[in-house]
C-alpha positions in Angstrom: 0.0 0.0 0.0 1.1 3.4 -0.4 0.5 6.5 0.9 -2.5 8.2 -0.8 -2.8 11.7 -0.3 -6.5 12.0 -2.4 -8.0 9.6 0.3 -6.5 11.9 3.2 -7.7 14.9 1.4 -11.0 13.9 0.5 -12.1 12.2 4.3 -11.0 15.8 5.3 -13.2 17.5 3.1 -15.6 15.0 4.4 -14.9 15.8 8.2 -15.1 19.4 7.2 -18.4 22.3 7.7 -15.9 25.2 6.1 -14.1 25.0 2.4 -10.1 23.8 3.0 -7.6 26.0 1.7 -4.1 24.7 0.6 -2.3 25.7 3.9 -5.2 24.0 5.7 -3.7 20.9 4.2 -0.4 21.5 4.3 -0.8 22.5 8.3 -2.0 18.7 8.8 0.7 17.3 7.3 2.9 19.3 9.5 1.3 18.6 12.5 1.2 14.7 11.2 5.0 14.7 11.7 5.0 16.3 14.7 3.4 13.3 16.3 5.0 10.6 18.5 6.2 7.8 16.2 3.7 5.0 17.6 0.9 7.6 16.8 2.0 8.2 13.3 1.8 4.4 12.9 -1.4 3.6 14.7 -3.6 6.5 12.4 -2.1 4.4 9.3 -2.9 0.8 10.6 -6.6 1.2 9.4 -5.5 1.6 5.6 -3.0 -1.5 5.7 -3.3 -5.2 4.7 -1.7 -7.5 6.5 2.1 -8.2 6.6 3.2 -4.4 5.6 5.1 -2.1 7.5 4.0 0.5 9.1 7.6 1.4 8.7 7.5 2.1 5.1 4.2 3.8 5.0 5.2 6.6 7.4 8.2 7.2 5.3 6.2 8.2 2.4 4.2 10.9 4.3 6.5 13.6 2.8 7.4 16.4 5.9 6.3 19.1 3.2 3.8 19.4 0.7 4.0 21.9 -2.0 0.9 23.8 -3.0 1.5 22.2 -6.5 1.4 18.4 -5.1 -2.3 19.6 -3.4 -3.4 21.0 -6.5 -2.6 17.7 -8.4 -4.1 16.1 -5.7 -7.7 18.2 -6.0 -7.6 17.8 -9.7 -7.2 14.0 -10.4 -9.3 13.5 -7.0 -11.8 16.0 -8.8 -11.9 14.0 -12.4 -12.5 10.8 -10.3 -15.1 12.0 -9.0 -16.5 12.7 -12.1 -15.6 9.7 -13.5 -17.2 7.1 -10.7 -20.5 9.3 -10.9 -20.4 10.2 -7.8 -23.3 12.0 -6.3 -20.8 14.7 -5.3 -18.0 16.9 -6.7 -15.0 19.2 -5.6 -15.4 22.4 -6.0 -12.5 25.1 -5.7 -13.8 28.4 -4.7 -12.7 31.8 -3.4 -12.2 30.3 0.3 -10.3 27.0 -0.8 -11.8 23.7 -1.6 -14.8 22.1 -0.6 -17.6 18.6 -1.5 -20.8 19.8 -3.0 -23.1 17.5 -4.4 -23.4 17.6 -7.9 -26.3 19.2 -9.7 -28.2 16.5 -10.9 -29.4 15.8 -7.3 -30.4 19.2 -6.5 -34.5 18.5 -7.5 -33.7 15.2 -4.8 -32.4 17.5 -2.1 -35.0 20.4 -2.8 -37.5 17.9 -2.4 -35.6 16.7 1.2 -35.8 20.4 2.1 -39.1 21.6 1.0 -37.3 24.2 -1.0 -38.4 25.8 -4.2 -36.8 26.1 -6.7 -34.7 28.6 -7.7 -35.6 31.6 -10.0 -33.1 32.1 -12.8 -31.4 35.3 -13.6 -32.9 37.4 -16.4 -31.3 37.8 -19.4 -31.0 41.8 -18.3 -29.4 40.8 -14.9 -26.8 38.5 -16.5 -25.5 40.9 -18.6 -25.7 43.3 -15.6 -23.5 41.0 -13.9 -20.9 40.8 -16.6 -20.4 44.2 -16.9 -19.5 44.7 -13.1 -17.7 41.8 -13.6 -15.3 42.6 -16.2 -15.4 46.7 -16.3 -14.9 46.4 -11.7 -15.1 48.9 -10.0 -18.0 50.3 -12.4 -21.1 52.7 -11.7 -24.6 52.6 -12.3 -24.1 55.5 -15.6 -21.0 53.4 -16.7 -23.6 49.9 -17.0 -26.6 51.3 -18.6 -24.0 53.4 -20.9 -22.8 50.0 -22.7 -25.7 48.4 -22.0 -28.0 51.0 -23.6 -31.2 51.0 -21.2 -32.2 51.9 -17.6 -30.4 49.0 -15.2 -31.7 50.3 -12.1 -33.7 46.4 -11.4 -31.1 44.2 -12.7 -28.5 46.3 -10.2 -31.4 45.5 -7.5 -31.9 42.1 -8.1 -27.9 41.4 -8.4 -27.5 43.0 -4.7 -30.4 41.2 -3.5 -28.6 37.8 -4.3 -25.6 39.5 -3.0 -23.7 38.7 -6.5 -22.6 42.0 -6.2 -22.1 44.7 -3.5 -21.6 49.0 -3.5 -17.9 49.1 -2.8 -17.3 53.0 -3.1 -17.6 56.2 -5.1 -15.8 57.1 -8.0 -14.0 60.2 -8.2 -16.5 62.3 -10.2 -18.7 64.5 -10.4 -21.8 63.3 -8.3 -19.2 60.8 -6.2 -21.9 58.4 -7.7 -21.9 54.6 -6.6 -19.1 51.9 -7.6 -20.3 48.3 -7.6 -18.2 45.2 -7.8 -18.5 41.1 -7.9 -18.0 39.3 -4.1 -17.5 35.6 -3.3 -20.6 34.9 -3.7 -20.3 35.7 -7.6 -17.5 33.4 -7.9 -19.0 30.7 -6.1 -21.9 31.2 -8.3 -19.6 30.9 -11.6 -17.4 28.0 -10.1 -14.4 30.2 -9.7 -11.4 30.2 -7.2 -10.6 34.3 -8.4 -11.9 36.7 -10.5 -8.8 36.5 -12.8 -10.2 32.9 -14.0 -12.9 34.9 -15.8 -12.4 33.8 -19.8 -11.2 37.2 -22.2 -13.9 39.7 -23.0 -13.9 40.2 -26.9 -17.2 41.9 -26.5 -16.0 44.7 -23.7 -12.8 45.9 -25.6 -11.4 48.7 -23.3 -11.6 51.1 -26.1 -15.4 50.8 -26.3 -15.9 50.8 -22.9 -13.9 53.8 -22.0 -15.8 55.6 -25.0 -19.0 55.1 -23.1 -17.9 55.7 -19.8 -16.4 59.1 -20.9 -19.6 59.9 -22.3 -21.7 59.0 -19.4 -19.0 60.6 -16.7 -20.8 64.1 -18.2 -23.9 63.2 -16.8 -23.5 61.0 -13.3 -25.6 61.6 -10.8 -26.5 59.9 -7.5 -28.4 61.2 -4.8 -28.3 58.3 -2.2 -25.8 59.5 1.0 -22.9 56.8 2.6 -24.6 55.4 5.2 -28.2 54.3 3.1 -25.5 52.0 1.0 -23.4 50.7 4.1 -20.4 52.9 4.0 -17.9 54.8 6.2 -19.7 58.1 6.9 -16.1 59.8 7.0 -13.2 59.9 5.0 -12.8 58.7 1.3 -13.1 55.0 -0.5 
């Protein structure tokens, strides 16, 4: 038998109410080998067959593991998990790794639950959301300037699902509202960061900053700090 860090990983994920980040990971390994040597042994007796040494297994638990030997890890542990159909899978979000079950069980668990089911985005609020999350920090002027028509709802309905939050004012005329993308967005995507977003070819920065130049003229926002949740002194 050898040591298999994909089973270690994934009864941790198990064990676990919070996502696991990489230094999660690696801090069990370090405390692993800061155990007395009969305790090293003993937590690997229930993996063995009989007639191996414990001996050799505890040399293979390597005293550190590189962020790049956990990410290898997560990703072959992740396409097995495809591959078995398994009613769950590893997803790798903002806040590190974590199981979820997999989609085609959610009517199942809704059912469990006595949940409904959830509404869709509209087509206006999706595009909404792509704007703030490629042209972050943008304004309210900035969106409906590329997008062409009032997107005071979809802003409303993007906050409301907390996809998106007010995260300051720009510097211009008005000081109107900034919005931008939180974890929530990403965990709604399937994304660790907001840099895994795929290229834009439809907001090329030249068009963009065309619009935005154009609506900067007329900005205007009349709602103060504190009704939008921030500091009441000093500058964002």
């Amino acid at each position: 038998m050898e040591f298999n860090f994909q089973r270690i990983f994934k009864s941790l994920l198990f064990s676990s109410s919070k996502s696991l980040t990489v230094k999660d990971f690696q801090d069990i390994i370090t405390r692993y080998h800061n155990l007395p040597s009969p305790l090293k042994k003993e937590m690997l007796l229930g993996g063995m067959v009989e007639g191996e040494s414990t001996e050799n297994i505890v040399k293979q638990v390597p005293v550190l593991i590189t962020a790049t030997q956990i990410r290898d890890s997560m990703d072959a542990l992740a396409e097995s998990l495809i591959k078995n159909k398994e009613v769950y899978r590893l997803v790798n979000g903002p806040n590190g790794y974590r199981l979820s079950l997999s989609p085609d069980f959610a009517d199942w668990i809704r059912l469990l639950r006595d949940n409904p089911k959830p509404q869709r985005l509209s087509q206006a609020a999706m595009e909404t959301l792509a704007i703030v999350a490629y042209r972050q920090p943008v304004s309210r002027s900035e969106i409906e300037a590329i997008r062409g028509v009032s997107s005071d709802s979809s802003i409303n309905t993007l906050l409301e699902h907390e996809l998106i939050l007010v995260s300051g004012r720009a510097d211009l005329p008005g000081r109107p509202l900034q919005y931008e993308t939180c974890d929530k967005f990403l965990e709604y995507c399937g994304l660790s960061s907001i840099e895994e977003l795929p290229a834009s070819d439809i907001l090329s920065p030249e068009q963009v900053n065309e619009w935005i130049l154009e609506a900067s003229n007329h900005e205007m926002e009349t709602l103060s700090d504190t009704d939008v949740g921030l500091p009441t002194s000093g500058k964002i």
